[in-house]
N, C-alpha and C positions, 0 to 999 in steps of 0.2 A: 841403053835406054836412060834418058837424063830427063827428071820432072824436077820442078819447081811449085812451093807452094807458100801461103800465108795467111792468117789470120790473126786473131787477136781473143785473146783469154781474159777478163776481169775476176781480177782474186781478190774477197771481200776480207784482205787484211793488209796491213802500212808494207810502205817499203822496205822497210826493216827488218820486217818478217821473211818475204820474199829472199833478200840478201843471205839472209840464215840460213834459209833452206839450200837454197841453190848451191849454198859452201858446203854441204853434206851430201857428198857423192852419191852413197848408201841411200838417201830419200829420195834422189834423182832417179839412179836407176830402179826404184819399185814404183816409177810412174811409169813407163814404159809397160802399156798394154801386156798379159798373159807373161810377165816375168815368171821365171822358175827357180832363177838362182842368182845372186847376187857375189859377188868378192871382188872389195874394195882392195884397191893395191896401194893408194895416197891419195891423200887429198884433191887434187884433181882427177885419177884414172880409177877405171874399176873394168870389169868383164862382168856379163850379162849372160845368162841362158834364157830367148824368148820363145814358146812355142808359136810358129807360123802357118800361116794359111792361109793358101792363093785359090779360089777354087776344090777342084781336087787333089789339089796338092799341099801336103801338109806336113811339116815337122821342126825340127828345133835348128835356133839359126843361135847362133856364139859370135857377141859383138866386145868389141873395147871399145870403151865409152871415156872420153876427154870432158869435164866439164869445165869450162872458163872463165868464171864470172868477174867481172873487171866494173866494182863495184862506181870509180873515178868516171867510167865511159858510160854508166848507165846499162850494161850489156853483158849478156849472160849469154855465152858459144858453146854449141856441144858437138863436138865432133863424135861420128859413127862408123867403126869399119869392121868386117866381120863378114859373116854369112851360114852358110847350111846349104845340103840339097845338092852342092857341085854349082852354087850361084854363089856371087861375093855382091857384097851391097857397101857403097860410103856413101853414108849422112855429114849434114853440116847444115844444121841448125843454130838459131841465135834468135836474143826476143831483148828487147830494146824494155825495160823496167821502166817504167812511167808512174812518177805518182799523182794520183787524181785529184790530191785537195785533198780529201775527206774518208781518208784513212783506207781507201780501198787504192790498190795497184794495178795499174794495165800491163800486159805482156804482149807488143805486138811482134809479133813469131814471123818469121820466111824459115822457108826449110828446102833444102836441095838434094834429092837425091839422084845417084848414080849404081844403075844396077846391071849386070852382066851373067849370064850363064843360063843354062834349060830355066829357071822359073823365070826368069826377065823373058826369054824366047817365047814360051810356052805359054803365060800370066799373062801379057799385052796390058788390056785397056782394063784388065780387072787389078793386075799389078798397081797400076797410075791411084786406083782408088784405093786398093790396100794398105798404098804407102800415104796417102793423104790421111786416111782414117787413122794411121798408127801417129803421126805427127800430131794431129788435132789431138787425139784418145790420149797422147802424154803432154800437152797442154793443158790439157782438161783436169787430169789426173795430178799434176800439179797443182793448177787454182784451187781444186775440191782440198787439195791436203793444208793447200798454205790456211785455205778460209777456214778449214777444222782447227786449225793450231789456235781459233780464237785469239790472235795478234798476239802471240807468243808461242815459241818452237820449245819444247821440252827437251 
C-alpha cells in the first residue's frame, strides 16, 4: 500500500530558528506523534519507539529516523524505516523551508509512504488516514515547538 501526502505548516519563528532545530535530531524525533523513546546515534540518525494505533489494533512500532537538512537547497528530508505488529512501514518525507518576509517560516511538507504486512492488509482506508494524521501531527508538532523557541532554540 503506497500513499502520498502534502500540506503546509506556518512556524511563527525566522528561518533561522527552524534550521536549528531541524539540525537536532533529538527535537525532530519528540515531534513524532505518541514518541516513547528516543536514541540519537549522530547527527543525522536516531531510532524512535512510537506507540501505534489502527483501529483495533495497537502497539509499538521501532523506527530509524535519517534527518537531512540541506540548509544551501532550502530542504529538510527525513527518511522513515521500521515497523511493529509483523508490518514494516518507509517514510520519506521533505518540507521545502520558506521564509515569509516577516520573521515567520513556511514548511511546505509531501510525504510518501509505503506500508506492507497484516496492519496495511487489515487497516485499509483507516491506515491512509492514520498515516496522514501522523505526517501532519509531526509538522504540527514541529511549528508548535520551533514558535515556542520565541526565535531562538536553547
Amino acid at each position: 500500500m503506497k500513499l502520498n501526502y502534502s500540506g503546509q505548516e506556518q512556524v511563527k519563528a525566522a528561518p533561522a530558528v527552524v534550521w536549528a532545530f531541524v539540525q537536532d535530531p533529538e527535537r525532530v524525533a519528540r515531534c513524532l506523534p505518541d514518541v516513547q523513546e528516543v536514541t540519537v546515534q549522530d547527527a543525522n540518525h536516531m531510532e524512535a519507539t512510537v506507540q501505534v494505533g489502527v483501529g483495533m489494533v495497537r502497539g509499538k512500532f521501532k523506527f530509524k529516523i535519517e534527518v537531512l537538512p540541506d540548509e544551501a537547497a532550502g530542504r529538510v528530508n527525513v527518511n522513515v524505516r521500521g515497523g511493529g505488529l509483523g508490518s514494516v512501514v518507509d517514510l520519506t518525507a521533505g518540507a521545502n523551508v520558506v521564509d515569509n518576509g516577516d520573521g515567520t517560516t513556511a514548511l511546505d511538507w509531501t510525504g510518501e509512504a509505503s506500508m506492507r504486512g497484516p496492519v496495511a492488509s487489515v487497516g485499509g482506508r483507516m491506515l491512509d488516514v492514520q498515516a496522514k494524521k501522523l505526517i501532519e501531527k509531526t509538522f504540527e508538532n514541529m511549528g508548535t515547538a520551533m514558535s515556542a523557541a520565541g526565535g531562538t532554540l536553547a
